[in-house]
Backbone bond lengths (Angstrom), bond angles and torsions (degrees), N, CA, C in turn:
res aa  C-N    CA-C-N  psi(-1)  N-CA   C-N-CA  omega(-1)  CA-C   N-CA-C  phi
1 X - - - 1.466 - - 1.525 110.55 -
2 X 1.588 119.39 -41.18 1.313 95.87 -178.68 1.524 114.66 -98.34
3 X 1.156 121.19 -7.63 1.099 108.48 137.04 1.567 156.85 -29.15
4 X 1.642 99.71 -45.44 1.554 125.17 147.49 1.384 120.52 -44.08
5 X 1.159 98.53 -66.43 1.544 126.80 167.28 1.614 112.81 -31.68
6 X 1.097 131.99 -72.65 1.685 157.92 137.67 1.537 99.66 -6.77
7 X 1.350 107.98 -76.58 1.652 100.04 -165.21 1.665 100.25 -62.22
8 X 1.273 101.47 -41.24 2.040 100.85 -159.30 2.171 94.00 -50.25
9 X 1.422 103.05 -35.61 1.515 96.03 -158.67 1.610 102.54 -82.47
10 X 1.559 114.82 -20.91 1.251 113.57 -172.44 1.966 109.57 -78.85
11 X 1.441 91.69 -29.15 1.635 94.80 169.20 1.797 101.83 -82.30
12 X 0.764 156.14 -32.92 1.325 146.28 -168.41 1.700 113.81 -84.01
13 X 1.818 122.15 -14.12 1.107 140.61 128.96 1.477 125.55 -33.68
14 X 1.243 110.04 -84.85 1.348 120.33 157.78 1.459 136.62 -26.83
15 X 1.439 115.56 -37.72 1.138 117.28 -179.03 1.673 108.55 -87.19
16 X 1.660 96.32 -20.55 1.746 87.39 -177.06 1.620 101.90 -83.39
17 X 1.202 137.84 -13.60 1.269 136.23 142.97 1.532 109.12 3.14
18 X 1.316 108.12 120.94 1.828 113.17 -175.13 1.631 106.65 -129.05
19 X 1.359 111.92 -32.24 1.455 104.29 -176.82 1.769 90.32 -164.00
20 X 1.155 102.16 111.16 1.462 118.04 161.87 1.654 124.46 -107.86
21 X 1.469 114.49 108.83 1.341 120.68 169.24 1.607 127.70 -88.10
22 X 1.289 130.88 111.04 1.481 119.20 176.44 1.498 106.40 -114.80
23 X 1.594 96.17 123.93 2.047 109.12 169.88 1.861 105.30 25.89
24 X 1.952 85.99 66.85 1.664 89.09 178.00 1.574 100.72 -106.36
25 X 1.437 82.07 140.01 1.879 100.29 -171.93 1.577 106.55 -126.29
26 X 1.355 119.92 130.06 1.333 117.46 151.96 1.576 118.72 -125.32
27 X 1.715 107.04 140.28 1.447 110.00 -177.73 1.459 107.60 -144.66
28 X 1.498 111.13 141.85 1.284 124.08 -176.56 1.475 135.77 -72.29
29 X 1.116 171.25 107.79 1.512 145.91 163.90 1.325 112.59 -42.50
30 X 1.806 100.57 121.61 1.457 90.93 160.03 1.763 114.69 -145.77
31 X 1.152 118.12 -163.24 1.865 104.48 -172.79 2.008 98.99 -62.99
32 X 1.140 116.19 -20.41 1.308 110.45 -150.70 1.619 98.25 -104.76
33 X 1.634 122.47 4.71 1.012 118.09 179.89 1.707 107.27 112.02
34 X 1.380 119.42 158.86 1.619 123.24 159.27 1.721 105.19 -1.56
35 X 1.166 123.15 128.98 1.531 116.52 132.18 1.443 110.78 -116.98
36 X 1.273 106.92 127.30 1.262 107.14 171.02 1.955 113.89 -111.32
37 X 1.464 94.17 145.53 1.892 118.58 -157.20 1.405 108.26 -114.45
38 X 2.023 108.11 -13.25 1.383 108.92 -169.19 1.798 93.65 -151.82
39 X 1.543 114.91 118.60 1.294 96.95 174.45 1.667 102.56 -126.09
40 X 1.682 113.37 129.48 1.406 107.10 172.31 1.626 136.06 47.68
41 X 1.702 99.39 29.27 1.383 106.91 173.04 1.854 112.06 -66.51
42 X 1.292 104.87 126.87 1.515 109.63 155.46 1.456 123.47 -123.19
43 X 1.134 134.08 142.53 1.448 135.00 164.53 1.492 107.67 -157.83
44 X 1.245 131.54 -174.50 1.866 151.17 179.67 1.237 111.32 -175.33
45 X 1.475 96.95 142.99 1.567 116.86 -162.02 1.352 84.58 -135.25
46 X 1.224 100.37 143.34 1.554 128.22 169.13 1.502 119.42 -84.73
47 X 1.373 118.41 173.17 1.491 91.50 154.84 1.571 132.48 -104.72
48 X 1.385 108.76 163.02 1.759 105.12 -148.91 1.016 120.06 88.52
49 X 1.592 129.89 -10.13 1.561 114.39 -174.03 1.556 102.73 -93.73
50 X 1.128 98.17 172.93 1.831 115.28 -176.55 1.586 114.38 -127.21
51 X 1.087 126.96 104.70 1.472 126.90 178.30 1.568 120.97 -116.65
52 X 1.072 125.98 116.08 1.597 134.34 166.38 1.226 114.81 -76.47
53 X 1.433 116.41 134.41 1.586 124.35 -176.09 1.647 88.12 -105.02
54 X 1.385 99.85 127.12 1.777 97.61 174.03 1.354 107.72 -116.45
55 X 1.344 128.86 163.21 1.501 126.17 160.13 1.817 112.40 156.63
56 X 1.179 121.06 172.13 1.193 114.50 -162.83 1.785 91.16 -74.90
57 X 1.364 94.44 -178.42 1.592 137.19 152.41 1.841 88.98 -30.81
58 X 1.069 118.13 147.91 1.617 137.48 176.73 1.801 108.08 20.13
59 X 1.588 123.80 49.63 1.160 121.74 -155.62 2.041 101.64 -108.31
60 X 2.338 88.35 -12.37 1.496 105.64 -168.04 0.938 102.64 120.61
61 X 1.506 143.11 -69.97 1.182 129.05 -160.76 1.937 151.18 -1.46
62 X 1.614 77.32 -37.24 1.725 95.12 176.65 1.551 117.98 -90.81
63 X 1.403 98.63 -32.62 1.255 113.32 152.35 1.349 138.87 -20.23
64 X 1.589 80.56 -73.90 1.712 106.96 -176.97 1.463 114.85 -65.54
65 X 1.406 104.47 -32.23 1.542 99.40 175.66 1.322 130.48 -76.84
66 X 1.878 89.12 -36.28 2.033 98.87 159.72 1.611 111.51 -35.72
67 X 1.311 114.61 -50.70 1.951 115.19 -163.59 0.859 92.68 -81.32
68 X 1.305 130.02 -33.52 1.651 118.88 -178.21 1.808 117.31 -62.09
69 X 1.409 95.83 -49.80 1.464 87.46 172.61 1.455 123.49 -98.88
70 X 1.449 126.32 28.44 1.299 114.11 149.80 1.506 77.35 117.80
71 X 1.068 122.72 -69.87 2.041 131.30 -176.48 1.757 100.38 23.82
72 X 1.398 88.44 -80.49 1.257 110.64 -166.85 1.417 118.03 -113.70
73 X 1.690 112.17 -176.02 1.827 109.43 -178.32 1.319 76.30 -121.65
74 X 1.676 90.68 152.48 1.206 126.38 144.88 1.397 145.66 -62.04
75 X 0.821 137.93 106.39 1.731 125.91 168.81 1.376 137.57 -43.63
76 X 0.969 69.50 -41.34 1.926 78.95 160.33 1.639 113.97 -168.76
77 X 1.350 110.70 169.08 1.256 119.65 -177.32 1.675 120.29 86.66
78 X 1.431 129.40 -179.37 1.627 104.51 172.14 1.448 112.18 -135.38
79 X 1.283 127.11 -179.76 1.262 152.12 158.40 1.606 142.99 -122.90
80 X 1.078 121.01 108.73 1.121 156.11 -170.93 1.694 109.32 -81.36
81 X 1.644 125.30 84.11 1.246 111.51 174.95 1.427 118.45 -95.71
82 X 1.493 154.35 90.48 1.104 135.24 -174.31 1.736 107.46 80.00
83 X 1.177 107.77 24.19 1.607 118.90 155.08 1.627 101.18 106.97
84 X 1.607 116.80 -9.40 1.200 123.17 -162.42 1.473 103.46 -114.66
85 X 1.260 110.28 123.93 1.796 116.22 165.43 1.521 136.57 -81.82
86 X 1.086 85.14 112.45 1.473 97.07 -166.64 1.919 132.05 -111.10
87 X 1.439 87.45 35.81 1.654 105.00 171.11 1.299 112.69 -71.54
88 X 1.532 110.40 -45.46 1.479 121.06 -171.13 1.575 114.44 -96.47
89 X 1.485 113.86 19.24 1.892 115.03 -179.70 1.292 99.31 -83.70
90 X 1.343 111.48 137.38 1.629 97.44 158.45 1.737 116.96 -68.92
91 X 1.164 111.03 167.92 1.926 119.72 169.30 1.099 123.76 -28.64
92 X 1.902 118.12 -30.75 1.607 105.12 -149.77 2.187 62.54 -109.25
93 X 0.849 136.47 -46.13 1.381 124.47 -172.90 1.801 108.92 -48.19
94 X 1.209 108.71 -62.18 1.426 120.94 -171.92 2.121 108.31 -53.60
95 X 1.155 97.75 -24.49 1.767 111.24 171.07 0.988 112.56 -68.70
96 X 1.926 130.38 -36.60 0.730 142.02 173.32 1.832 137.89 -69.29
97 X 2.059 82.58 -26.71 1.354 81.34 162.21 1.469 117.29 -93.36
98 X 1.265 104.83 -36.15 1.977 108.17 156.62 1.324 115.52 -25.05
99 X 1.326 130.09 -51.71 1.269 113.70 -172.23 1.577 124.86 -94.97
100 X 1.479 104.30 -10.87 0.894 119.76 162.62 1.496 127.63 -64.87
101 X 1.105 131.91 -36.91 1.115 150.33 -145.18 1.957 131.67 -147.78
102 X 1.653 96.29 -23.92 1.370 114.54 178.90 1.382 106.23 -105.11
103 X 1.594 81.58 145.56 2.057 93.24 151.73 1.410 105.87 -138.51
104 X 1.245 111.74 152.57 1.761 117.91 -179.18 1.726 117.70 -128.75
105 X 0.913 110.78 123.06 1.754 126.07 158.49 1.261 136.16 -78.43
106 X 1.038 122.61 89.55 1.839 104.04 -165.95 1.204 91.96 -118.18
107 X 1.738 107.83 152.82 1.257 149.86 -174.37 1.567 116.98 -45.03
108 X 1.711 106.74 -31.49 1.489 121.64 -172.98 2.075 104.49 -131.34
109 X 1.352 89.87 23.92 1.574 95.96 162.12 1.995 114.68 89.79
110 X 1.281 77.90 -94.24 1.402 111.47 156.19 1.587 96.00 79.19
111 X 1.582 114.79 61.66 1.134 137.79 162.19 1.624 121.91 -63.76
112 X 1.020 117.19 144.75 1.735 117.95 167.67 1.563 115.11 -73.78
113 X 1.392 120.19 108.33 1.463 99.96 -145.67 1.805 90.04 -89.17
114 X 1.245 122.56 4.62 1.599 118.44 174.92 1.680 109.13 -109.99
115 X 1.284 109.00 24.80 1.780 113.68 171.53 1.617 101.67 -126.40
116 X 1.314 110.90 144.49 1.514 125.38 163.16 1.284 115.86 -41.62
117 X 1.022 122.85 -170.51 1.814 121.06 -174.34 1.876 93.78 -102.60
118 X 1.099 134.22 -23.81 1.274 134.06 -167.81 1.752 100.23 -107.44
119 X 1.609 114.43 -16.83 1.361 111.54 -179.96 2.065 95.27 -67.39
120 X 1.834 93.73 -41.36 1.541 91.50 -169.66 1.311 106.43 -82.00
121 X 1.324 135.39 -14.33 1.837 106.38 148.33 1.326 132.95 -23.85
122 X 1.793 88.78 -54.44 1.311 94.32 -157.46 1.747 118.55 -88.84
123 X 1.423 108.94 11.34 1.011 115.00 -178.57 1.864 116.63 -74.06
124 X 1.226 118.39 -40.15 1.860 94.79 149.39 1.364 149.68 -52.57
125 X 1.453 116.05 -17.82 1.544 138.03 -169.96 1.904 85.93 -90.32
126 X 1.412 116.83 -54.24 1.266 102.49 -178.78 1.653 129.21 -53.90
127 X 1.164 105.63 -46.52 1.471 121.28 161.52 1.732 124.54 -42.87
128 X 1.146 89.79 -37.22 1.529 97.45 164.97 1.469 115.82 -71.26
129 X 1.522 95.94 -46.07 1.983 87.30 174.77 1.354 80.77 111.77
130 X 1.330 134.40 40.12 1.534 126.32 158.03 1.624 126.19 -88.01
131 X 1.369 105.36 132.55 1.376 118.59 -144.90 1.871 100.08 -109.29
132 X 1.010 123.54 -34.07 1.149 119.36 168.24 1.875 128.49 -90.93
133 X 1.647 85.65 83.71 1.679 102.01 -160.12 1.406 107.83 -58.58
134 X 1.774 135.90 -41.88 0.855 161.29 -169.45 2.067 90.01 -46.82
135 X 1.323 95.57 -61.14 1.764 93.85 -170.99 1.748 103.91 -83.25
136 X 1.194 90.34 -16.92 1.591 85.23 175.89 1.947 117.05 -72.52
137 X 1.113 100.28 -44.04 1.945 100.19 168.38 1.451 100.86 -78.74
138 X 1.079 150.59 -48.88 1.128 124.27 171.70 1.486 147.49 -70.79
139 X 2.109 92.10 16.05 1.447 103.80 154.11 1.566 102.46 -109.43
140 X 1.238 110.32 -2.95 1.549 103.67 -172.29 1.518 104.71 -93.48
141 X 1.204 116.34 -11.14 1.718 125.97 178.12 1.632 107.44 -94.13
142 X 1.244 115.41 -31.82 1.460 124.90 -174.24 1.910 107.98 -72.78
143 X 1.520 101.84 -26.80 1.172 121.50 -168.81 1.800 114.34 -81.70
144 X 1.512 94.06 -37.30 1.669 119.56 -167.52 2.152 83.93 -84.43
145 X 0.920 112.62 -52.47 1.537 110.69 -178.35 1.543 110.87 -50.32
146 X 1.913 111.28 -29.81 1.695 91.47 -164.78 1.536 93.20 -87.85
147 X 1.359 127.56 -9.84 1.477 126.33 -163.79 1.516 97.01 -92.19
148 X 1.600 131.40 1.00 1.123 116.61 -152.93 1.184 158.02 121.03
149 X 1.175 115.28 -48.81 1.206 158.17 -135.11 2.286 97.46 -125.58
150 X 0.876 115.36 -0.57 1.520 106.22 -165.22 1.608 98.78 -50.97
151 X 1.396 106.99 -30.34 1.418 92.61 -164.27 1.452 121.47 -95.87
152 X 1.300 111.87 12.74 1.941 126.40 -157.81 1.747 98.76 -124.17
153 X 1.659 111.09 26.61 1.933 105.74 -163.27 1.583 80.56 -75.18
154 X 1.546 136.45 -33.62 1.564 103.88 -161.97 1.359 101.44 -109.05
155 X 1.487 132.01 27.35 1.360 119.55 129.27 1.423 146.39 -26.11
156 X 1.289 142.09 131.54 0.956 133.97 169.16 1.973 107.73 -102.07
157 X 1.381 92.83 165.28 1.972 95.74 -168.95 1.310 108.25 -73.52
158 X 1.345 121.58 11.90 1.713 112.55 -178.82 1.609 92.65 -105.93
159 X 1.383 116.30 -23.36 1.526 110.07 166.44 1.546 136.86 -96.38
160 X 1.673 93.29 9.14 1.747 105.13 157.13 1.318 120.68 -109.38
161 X 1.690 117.78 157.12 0.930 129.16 -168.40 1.497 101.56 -76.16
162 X 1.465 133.20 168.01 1.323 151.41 156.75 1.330 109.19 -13.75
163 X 1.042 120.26 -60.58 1.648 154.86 -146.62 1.919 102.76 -91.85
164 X 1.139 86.75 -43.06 1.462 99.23 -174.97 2.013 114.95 -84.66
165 X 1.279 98.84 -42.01 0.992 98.90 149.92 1.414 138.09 -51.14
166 X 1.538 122.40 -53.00 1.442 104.33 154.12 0.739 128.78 -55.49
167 X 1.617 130.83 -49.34 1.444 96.34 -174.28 1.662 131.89 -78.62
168 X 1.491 90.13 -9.41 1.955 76.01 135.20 1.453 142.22 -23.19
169 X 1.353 79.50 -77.11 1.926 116.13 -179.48 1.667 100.25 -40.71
170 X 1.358 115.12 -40.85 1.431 125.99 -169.81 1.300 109.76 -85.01
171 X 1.284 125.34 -56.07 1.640 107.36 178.77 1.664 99.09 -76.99
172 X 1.235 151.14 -7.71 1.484 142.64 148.55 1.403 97.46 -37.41
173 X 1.533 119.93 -64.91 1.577 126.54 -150.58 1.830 93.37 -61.76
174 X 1.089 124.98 -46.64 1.355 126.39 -160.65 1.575 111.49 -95.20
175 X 1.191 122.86 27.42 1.844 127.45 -171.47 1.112 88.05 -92.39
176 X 1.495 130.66 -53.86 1.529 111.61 -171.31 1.504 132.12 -102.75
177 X 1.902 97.65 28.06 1.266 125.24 140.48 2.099 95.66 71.54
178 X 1.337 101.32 38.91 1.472 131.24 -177.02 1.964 102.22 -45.66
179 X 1.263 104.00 150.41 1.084 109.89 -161.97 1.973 102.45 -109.72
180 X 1.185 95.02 3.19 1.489 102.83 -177.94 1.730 97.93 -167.11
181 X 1.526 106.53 142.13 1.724 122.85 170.27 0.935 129.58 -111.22
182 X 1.697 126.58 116.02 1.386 123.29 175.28 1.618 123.09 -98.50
183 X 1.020 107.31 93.23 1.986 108.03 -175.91 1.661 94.15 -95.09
184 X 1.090 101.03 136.06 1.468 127.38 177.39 1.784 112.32 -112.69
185 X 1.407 130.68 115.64 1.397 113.50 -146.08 1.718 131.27 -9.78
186 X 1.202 118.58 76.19 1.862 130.94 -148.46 2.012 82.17 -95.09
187 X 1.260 122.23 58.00 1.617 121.81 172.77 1.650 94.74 -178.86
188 X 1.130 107.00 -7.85 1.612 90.01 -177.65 1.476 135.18 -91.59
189 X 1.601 109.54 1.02 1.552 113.19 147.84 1.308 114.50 -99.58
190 X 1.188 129.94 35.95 1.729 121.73 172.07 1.627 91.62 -124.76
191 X 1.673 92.06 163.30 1.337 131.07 157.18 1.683 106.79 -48.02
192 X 1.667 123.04 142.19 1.520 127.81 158.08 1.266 98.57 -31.08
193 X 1.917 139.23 -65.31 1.493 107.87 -134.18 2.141 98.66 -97.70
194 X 1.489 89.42 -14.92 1.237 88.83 170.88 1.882 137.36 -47.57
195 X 2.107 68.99 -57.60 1.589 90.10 169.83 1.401 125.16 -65.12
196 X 1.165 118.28 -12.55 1.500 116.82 178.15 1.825 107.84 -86.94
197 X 1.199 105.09 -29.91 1.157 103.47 160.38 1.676 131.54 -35.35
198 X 1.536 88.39 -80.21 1.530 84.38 160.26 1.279 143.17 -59.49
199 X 1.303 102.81 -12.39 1.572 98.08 169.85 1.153 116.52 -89.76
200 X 1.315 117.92 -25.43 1.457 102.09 158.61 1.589 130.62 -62.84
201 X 0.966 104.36 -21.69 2.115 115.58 165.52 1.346 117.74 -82.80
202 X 1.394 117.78 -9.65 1.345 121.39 165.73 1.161 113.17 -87.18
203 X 1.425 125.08 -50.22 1.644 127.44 168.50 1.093 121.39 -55.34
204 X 1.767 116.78 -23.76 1.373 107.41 -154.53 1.661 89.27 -119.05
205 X 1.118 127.01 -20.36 1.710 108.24 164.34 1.591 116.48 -88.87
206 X 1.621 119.46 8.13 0.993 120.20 163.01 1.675 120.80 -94.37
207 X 1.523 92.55 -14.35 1.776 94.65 166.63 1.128 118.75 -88.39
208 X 1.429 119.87 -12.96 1.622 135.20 176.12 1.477 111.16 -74.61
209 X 1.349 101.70 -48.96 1.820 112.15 166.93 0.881 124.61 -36.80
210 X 1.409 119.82 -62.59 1.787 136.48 -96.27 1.276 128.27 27.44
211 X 1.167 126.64 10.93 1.627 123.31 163.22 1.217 99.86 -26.45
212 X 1.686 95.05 130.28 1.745 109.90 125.14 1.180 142.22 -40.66
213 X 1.235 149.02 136.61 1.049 131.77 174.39 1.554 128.47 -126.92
214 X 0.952 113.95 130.77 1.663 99.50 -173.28 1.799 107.27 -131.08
215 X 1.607 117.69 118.84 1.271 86.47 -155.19 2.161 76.27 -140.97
216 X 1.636 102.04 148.84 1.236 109.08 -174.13 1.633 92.23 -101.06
217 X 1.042 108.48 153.46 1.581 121.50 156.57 1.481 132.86 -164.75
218 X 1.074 150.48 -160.32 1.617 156.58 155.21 1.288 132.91 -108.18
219 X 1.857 91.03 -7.18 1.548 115.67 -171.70 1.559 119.81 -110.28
220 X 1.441 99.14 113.92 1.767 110.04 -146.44 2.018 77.17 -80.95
221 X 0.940 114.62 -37.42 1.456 88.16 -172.11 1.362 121.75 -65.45
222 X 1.322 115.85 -44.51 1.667 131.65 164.56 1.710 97.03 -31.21
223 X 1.552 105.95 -66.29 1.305 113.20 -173.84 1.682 113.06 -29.01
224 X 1.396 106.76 -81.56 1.378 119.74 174.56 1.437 117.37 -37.42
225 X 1.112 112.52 0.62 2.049 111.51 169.76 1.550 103.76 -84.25
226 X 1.297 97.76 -42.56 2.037 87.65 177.17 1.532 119.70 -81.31
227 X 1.286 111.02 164.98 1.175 128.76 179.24 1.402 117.88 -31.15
228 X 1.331 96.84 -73.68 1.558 119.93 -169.51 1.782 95.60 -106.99
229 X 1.685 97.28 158.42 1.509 91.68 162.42 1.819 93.90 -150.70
230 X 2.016 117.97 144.61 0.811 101.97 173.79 1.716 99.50 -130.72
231 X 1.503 96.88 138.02 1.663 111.51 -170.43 1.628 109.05 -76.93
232 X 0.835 141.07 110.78 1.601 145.51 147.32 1.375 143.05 -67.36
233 X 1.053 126.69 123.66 1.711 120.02 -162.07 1.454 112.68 -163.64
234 X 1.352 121.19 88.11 1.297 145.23 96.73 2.111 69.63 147.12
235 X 1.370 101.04 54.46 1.982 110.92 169.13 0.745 97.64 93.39
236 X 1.520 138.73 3.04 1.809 119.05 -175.24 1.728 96.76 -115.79
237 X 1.004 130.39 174.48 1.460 165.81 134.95 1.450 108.48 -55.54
238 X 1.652 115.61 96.24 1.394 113.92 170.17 1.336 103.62 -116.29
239 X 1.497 149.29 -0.32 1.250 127.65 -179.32 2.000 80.01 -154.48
């Protein structure tokens, strides 16, 4: 019986499994031989947890999040997105689990600069091939309202501020209600009070979620808001 007991909890572990890394390495060709940018990273995130990748300037970081979210392959070692491994998918597969399953933040937005601010919500739901547009803007308007923004949906990004633009970027990341978050320094073109802004909409629609979170930065205080934090330095795992 407790044995029973044992397996039922060790599979019900497992399944909440959100992103599993084992001894992931990436290295380049170059005239001088291998460079390697990533050596033997491992970690696992559950779901609900929050982890910061910390470390200097060229320490990996961006890296790590590329393999993490599918971006790129690895050289060695594997990845585990949402229970599924995805070292060996090809591109148009690995997109598939991206959209399925991801949302992303980046540092410089990375808005459609010829769509409205609510056209670029809705630009993941389309990708999916979602057919009922009617419920689709009225999660993409419901979304633009909690970030702020209810009243700026037919804006375009040359007529929002820095600030405003992310949180764009943020209810984009969360339309298809993603089961894990990748922010890539998502505060490092704003102002202090700006940036705190968003981090409070990153923490706080990820506690609304339960997203995962996986977020790179340089900023040990940012850092210390998530759960976990793992330090990087020069591809390895030092703290």
């Amino acid at each position: 019986m407790e044995n029973t007991r044992l397996g039922s909890r060790f599979r019900v572990m497992s399944e909440q499994s959100m992103l599993k890394v084992e001894r992931l390495t990436k290295s380049y060709p170059t005239a001088a031989g291998a460079l390697t940018v990533l050596h033997e990273v491992s970690f696992e995130l559950t779901a609900g947890e929050s982890l910061a990748i910390l470390g200097p300037s060229g320490s990996g970081k961006t890296t790590l999040l590329g393999l993490c979210a599918g971006l790129d392959r690895p050289s060695g070692g594997t990845v585990a997105l949402a229970g599924e491994g995805i070292g060996h998918l090809s591109e148009d597969e690995r997109a598939r689990v991206r959209n399925d399953h991801v949302g992303f933040v980046f540092q410089n937005f990375q808005l459609v600069p010829t769509l409205t601010a609510l056209e670029n919500v809705l630009v993941p739901l389309e990708l999916l091939g979602v057919r009922d547009i009617a419920a689709a803007e009225a999660r993409a308007q419901a979304l633009l309202a909690r970030v702020g923004l209810g009243e700026r949906t037919d804006h375009y990004p040359v007529q929002l501020s820095g600030g405003e633009q992310q949180r764009v970027a943020l209810a984009r990341a969360f339309i298809n209600e993603p089961k894990i978050l990748f922010c890539d320094e998502p505060t490092g073109n704003l102002d202090g009070a700006t940036a705190q802004t968003v981090e409070e909409l990153i923490f706080g629609l990820n506690h609304e979620k339960g997203t995962t979170l996986v977020m790179v930065t340089h900023d040990l205080e940012l850092a210390r808001k998530c759960g976990r934090v793992l330090k990087l330095r020069g591809g390895e795992v030092v703290d």
